[in-house]
C-alpha positions as CSV (number, residue, x, y, z in Angstrom):
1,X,124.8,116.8,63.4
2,X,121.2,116.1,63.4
3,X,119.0,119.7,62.8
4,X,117.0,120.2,66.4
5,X,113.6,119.8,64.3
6,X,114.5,116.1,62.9
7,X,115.3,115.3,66.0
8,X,112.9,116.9,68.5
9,X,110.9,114.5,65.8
10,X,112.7,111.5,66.6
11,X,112.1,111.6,70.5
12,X,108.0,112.1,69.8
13,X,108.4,109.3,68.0
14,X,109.8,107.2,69.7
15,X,108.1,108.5,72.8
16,X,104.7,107.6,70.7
17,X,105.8,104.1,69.8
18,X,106.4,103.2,73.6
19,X,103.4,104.8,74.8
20,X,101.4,104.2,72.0
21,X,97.9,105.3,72.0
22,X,97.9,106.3,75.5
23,X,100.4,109.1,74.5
24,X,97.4,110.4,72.5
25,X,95.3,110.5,75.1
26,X,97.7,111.9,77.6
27,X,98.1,114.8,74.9
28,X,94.5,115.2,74.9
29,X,94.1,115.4,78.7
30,X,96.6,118.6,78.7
31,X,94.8,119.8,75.7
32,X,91.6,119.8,77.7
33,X,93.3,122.2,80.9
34,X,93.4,125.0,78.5
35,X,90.2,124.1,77.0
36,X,87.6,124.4,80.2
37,X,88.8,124.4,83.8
38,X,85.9,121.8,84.1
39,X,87.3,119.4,82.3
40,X,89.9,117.4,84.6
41,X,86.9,117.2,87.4
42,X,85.8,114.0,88.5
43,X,82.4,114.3,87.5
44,X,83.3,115.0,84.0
45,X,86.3,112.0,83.3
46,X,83.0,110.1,85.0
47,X,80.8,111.4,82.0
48,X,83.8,110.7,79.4
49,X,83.7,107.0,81.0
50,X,80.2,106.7,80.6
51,X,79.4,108.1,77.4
52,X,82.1,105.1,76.3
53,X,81.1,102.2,78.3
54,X,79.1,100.8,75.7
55,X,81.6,101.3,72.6
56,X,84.3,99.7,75.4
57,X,82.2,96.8,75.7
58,X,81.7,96.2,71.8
59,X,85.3,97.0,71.2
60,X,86.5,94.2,73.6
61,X,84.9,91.7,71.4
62,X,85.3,93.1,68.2
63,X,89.4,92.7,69.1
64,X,88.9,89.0,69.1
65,X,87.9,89.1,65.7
66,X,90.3,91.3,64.6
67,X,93.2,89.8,66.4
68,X,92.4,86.4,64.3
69,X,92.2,87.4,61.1
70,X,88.9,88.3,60.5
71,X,89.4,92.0,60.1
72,X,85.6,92.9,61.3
73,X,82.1,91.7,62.3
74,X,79.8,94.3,60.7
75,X,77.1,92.5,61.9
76,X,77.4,94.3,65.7
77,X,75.0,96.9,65.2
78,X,72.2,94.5,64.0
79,X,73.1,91.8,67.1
80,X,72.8,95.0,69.4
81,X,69.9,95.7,68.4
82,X,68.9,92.4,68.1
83,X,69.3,91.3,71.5
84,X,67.8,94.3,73.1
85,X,64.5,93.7,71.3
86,X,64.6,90.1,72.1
87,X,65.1,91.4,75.9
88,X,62.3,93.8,75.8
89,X,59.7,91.1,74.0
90,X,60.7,88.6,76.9
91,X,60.0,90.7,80.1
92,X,56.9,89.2,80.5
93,X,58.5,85.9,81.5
94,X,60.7,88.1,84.1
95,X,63.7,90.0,84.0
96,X,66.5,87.6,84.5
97,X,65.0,85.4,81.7
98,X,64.8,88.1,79.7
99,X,68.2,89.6,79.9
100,X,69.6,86.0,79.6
101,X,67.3,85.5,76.2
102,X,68.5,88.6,75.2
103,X,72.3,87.6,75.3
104,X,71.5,83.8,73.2
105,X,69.9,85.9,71.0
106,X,72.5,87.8,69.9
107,X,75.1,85.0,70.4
108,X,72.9,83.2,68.5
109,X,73.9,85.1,65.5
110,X,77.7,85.4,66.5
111,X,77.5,81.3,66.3
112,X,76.3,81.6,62.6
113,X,78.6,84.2,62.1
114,X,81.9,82.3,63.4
115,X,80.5,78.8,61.7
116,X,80.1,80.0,58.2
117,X,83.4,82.3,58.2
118,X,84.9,79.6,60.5
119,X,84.2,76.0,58.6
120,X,83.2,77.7,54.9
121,X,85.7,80.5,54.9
122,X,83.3,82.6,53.7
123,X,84.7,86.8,53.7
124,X,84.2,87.9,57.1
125,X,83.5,91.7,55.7
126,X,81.2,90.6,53.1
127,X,79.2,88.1,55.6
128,X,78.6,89.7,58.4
129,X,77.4,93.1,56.3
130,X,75.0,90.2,54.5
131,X,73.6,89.2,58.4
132,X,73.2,92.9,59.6
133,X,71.0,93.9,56.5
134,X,69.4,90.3,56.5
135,X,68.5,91.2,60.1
136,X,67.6,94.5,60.1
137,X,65.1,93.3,57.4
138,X,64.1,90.3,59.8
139,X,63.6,92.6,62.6
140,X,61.2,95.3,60.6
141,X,59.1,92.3,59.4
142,X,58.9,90.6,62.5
143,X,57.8,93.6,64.6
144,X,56.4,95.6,62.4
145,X,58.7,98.4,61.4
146,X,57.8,99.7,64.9
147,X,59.3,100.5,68.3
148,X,59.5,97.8,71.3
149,X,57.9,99.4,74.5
150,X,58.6,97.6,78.4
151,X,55.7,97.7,80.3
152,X,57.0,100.5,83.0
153,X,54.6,100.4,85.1
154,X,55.9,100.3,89.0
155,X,57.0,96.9,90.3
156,X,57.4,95.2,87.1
157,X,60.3,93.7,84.9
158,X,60.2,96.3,83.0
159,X,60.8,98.7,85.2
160,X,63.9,97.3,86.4
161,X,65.3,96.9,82.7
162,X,65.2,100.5,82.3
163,X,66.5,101.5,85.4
164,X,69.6,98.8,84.8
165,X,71.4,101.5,82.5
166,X,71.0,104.1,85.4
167,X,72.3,101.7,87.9
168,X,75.1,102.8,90.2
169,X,77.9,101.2,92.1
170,X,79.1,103.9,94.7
171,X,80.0,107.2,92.4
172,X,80.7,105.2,89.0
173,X,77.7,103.6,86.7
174,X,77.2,99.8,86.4
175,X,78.0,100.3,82.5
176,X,81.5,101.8,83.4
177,X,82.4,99.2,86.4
178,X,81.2,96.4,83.7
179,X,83.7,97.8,81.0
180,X,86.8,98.2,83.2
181,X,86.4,94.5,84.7
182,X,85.5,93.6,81.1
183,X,89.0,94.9,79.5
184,X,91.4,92.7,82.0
185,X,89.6,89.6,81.5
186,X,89.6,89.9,77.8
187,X,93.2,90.7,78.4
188,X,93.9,87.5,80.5
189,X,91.9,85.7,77.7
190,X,93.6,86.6,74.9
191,X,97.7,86.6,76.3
192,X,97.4,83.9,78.9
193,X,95.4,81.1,77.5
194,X,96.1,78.7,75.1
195,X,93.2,80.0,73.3
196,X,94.8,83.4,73.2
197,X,98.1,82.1,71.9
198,X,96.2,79.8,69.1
199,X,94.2,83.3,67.8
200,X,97.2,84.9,67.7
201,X,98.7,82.2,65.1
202,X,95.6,81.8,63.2
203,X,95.6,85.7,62.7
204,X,99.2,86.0,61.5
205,X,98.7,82.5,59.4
206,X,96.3,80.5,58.8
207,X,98.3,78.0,56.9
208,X,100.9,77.5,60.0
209,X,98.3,77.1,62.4
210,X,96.5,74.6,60.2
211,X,99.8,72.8,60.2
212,X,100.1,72.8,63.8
213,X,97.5,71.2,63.9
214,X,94.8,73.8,65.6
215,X,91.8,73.7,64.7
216,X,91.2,77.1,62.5
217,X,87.5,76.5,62.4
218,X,86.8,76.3,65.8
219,X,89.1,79.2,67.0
220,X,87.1,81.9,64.6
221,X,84.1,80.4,65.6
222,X,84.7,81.3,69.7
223,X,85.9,84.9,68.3
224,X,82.9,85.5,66.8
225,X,81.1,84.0,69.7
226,X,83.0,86.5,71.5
227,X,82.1,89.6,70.0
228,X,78.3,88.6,69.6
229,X,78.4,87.9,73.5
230,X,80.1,91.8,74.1
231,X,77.9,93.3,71.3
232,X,75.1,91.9,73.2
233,X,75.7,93.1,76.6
234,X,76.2,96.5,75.4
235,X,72.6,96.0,73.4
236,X,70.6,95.8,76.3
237,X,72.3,98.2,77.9
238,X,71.4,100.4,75.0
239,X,68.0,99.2,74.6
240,X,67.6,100.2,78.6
241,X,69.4,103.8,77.9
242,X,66.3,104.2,75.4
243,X,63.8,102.8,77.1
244,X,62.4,100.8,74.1
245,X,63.8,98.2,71.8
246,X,64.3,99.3,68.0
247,X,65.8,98.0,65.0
248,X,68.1,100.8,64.2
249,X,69.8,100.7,67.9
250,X,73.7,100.2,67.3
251,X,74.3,101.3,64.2
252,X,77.2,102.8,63.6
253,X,79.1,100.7,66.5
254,X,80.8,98.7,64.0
255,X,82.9,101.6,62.7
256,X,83.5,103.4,66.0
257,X,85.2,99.6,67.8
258,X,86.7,99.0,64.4
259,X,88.2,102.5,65.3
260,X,89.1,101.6,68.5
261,X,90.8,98.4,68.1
262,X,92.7,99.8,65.4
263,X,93.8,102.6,67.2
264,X,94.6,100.8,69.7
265,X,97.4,99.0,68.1
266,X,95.6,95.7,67.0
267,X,96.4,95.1,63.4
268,X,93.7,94.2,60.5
269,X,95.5,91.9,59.2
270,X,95.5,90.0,62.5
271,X,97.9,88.5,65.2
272,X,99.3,91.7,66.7
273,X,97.9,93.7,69.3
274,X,97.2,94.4,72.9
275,X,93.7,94.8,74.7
276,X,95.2,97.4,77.0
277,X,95.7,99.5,73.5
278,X,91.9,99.1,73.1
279,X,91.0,100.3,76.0
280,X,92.7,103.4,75.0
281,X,91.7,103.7,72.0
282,X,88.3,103.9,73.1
283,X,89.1,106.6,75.8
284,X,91.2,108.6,73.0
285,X,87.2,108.6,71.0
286,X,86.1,109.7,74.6
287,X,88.0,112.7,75.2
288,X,88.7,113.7,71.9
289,X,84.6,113.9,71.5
290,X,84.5,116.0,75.2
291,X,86.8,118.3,74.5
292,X,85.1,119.1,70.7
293,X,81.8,119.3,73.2
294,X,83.0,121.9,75.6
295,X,84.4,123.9,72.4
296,X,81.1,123.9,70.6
297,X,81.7,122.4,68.1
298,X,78.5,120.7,66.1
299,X,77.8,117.1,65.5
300,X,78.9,116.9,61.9
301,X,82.1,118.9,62.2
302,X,83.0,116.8,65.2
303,X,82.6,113.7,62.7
304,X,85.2,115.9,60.6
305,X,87.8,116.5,63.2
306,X,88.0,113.0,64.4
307,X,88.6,111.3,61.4
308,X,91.8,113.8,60.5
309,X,92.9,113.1,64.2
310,X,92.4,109.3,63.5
311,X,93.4,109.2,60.1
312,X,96.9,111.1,61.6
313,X,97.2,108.6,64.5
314,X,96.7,105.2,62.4
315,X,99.1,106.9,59.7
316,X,101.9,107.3,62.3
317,X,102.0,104.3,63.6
318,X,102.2,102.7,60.3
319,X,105.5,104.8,59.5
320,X,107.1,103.8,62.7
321,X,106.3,99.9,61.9
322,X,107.4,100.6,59.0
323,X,110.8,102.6,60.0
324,X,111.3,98.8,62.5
325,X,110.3,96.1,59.4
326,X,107.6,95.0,61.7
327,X,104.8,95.8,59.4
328,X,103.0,93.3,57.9
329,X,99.3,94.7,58.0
């Protein structure tokens, strides 16, 4: 007979692998009843949505990068930032030129990004940490080591480009509406396009997709492309949230959708993983970071708490891949 315990084990588990990190999240949303009666309201989901929106929107593209074989682009912060500067510098020319010179901008670096580790092979980790302090450094010299300020005044661009984080569509902000139509077309992208399906194979092996005869180069290449184009979105959208343009805006983005993906299912190593498991990956960071709010509990113990809960997540879903034989990560 098997003891109630082992088990009552076995059906979380397996209940957990189906589910996957949306089981996490469901857990958390019963955790946060007892918690606060305020915390299943509408207003407040609204707030965990928003607070979010941005890492969703980073995290979308950094699965791209992931899901081929590229592990990470640490880069993000520094294209974040970079973009939003570039936005704020342009307004002058008019805001739609600026927010479409913000977005080249930071694609602008994905493209070196995705060539280099693309056609050289160069180590995506070791690269892309290179770029972010090469441009952090670029972005001090070139304006001075100090803050990017829109001209606010009333009826100009820059007004507009602050008030675009603050936008609404009915009851939800722009930023969330953005970040729930982004997910599904990332979705579409990457398990109904031929594109999709060649990222996939160069993630799980290079060698077999070279022999297929894809081209490796130019797949990377498009996911880095991807990611800078996400990163940068969220950029101005941050550089609008703070009303100024800085060089230290994004950091620590590149850890937090690193998170995300990988809690979401999508494996390091590459060619394994679902953008829906993103998606809750990033809400899992959202309520789990509410619910440590309403209990007040401060900043640096929150950072405490969440890695043991990640650490925990990541750890069991490694067992139970490796319980199947289907790890390989």
């Amino acid at each position: 007979m098997v003891p109630r315990d082992s088990a009552t084990g076995s059906v979380i588990a397996r209940a957990f692998e189906r589910l996957g990190i949306y089981a996490v999240a469901a857990a958390l949303l019963v955790l946060g009843l007892f918690v606060s009666p305020e915390f299943l309201t509408g207003e407040n989901l609204m707030n965990v949505l928003a607070s979010v929106a941005l890492l969703g929107m980073v995290a979308a593209g950094m699965a791209f990068v992931t899901y081929s074989g590229n592990m990470a682009d640490l880069s993000v912060p520094s294209i974040m930032a970079f973009s939003g500067i570039i936005a704020v510098a342009s307004l002058p020319l008019g805001l739609p030129v600026a927010l479409a010179l913000g977005l080249l901008a930071g694609m602008a670096v994905g493209a070196m990004n995705g060539l280099v580790v693309g056609r050289f092979q160069a180590n995506p980790i070791l690269w892309t940490l290179s770029v972010a302090f090469f441009m952090e450094g670029f972005m001090r010299f070139a304006w001075s080591n100090t803050q990017v300020y829109p001209d606010t005044a009333p009826g100009t661009p820059g007004e507009a480009f602050i008030g675009l984080f603050r936008v609404g569509v009915g009851p939800a902000p722009l930023v969330v509406i953005l970040m729930l139509l982004l997910f599904p077309l990332a979705q579409l992208i990457m398990n109904r396009t031929r594109f999709g399906r060649e990222s996939q194979l160069v993630g799980s092996s290079r060698e077999a997709a070279r022999s297929s005869g894809i081209r490796v180069s130019r797949i990377v290449f498009l996911n880095f492309l991807i990611a800078a184009f996400t990163a940068s979105l969220a950029g101005i959208f941050l550089t609008s949230m703070n009303k100024l343009g800085v060089f230290y805006l994004g950091q620590g983005y590149d850890f937090k959708a690193v998170t995300a993906v990988v809690l979401g299912g999508v494996m390091l190593s590459g060619g394994r993983g679902r953008m829906s498991g993103v998606l809750g990956g990033v809400l899992v960071i959202g309520l789990l970071s509410n619910i440590l709010q309403f209990l007040g509990v401060t900043a640096f113990r929150q950072n405490i708490i969440t890695g043991m809960v990640f650490i925990a997540v990541v750890g069991l879903q490694q067992y139970r891949l490796r319980a199947t034989g289907r790890d390989y990560a």
